[in-house]
SESEDREN-867455 format. One record per residue: x, y, z of N, C-alpha, C in turn. Coordinates in steps of 0.001 Angstrom, whole numbers, padded with zeros to 6 digits. Layout:
! residues N
<site <X Y Z> <X Y Z> <X Y Z>> ...
END
This chain:
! residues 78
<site <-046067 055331 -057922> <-045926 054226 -057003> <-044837 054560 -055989>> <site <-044668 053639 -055018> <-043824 053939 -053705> <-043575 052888 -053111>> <site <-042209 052702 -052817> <-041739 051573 -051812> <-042093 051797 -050722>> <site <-042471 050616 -049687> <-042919 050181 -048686> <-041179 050201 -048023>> <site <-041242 051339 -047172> <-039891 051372 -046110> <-039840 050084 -045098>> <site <-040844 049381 -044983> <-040742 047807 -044320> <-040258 046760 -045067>> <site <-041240 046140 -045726> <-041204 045161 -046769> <-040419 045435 -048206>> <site <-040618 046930 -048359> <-039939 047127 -050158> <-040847 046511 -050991>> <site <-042305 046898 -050844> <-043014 046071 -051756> <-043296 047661 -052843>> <site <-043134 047655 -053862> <-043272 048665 -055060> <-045195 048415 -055235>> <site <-046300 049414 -054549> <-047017 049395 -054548> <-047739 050757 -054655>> <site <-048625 050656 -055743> <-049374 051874 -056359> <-050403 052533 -055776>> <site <-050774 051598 -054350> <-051833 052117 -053025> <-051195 052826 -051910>> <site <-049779 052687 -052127> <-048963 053082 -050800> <-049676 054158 -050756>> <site <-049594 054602 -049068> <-049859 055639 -048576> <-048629 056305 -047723>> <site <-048598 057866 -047082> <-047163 058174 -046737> <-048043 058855 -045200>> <site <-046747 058542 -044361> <-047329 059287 -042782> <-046165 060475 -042801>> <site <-046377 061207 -042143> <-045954 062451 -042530> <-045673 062531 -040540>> <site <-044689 062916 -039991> <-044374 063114 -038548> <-044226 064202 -038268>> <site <-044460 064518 -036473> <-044359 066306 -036493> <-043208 066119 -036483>> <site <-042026 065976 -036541> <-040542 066405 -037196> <-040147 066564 -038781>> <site <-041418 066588 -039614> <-041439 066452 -040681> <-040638 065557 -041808>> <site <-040747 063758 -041042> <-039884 063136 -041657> <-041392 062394 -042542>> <site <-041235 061910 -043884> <-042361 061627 -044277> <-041726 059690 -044739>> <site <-042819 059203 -044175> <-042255 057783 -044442> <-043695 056992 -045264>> <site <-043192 055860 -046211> <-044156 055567 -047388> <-044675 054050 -046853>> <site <-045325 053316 -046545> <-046444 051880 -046171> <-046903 051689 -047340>> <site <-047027 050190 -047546> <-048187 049671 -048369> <-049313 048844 -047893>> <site <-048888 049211 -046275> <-050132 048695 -045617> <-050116 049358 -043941>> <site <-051091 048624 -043415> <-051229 048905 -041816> <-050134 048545 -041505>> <site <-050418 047299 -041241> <-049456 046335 -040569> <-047636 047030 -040602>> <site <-047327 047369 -041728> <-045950 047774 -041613> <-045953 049196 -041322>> <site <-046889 049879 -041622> <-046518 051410 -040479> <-046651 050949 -039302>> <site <-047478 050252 -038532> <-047481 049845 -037273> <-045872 049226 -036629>> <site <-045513 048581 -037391> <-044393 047527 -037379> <-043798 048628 -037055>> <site <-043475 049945 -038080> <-042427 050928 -038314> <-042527 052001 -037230>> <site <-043938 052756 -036887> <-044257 053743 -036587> <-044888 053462 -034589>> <site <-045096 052470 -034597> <-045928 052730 -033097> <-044758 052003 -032319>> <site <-044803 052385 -031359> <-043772 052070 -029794> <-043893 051132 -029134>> <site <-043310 050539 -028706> <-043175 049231 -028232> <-043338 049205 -026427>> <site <-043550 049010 -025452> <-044525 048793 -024226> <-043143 048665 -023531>> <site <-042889 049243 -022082> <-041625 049173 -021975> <-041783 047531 -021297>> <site <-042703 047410 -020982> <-043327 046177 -019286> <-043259 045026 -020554>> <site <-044002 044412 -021545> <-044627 043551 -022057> <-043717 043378 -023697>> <site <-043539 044255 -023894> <-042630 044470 -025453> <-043399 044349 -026881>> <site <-045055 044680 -026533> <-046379 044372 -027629> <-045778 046149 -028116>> <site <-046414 045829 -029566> <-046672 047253 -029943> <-047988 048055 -029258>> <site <-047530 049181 -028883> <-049194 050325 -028492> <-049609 050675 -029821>> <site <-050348 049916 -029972> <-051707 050272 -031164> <-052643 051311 -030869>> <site <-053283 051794 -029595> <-054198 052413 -028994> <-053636 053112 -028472>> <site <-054226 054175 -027230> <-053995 055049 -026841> <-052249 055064 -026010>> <site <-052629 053331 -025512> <-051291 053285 -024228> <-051315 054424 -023206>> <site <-050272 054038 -022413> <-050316 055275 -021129> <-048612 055651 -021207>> <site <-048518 056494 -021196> <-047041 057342 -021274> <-047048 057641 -019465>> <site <-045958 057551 -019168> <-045393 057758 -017798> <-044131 058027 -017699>> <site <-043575 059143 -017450> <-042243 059193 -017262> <-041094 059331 -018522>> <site <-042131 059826 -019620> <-041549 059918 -021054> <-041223 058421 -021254>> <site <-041807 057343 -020762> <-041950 055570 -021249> <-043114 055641 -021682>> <site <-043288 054730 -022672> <-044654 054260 -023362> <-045136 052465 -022626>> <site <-046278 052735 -022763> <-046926 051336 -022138> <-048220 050977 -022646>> <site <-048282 049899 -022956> <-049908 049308 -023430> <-051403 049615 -023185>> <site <-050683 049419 -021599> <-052097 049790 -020771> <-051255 049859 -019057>> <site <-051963 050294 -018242> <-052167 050606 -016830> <-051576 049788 -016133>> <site <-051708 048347 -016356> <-051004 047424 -015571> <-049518 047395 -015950>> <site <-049145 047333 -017101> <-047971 047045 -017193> <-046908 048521 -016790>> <site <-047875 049703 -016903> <-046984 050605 -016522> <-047017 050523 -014972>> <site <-048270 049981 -014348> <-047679 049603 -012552> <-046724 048221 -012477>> <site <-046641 047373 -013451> <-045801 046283 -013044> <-044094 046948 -013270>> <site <-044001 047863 -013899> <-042719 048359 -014455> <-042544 049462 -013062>> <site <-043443 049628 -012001> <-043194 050529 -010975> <-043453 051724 -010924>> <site <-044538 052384 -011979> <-045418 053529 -011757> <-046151 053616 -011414>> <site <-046466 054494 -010518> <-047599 054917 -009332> <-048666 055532 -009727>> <site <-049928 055328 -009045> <-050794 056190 -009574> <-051795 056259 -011132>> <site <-051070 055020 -011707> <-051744 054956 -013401> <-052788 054094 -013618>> <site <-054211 054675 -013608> <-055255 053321 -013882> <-055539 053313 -015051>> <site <-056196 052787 -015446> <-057230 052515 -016902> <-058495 053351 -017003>> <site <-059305 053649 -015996> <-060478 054405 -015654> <-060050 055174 -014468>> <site <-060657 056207 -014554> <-060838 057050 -013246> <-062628 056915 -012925>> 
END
């Protein structure tokens, strides 16, 4: 079994994400690797669940919010 590095829930399903810096961290669910592991939108402050758009070594949700934050050039479709 394995503690949940979010919650601390002692759970025998945990699963572990493993990072390319080779830090390995333990979940007992989505929701709290997400919580733990995905980046936060610099424009809106939602977690990027999906692809998001990186600009400028910033992370962003989607297209608009990286043009409302003042990057040029970033759509959703080409």
């Amino acid at each position: 079994m394995a503690e949940c590095e979010v919650c601390g829930n002692d759970y025998d399903m945990a699963f572990y994400v493993e990072t390319q810096d080779g830090s390995r961290h333990a979940f007992d669910s989505f929701s709290c690797a997400i919580h733990r592991m995905a980046p936060i939108c610099e424009h809106c402050r939602t977690r990027v669940i999906g692809h998001g758009v990186e600009a400028d070594g910033q992370w962003y949700c989607c297209a608009h919010c990286a043009r409302e934050a003042g990057k040029a050039g970033i759509v959703d479709r080409v």
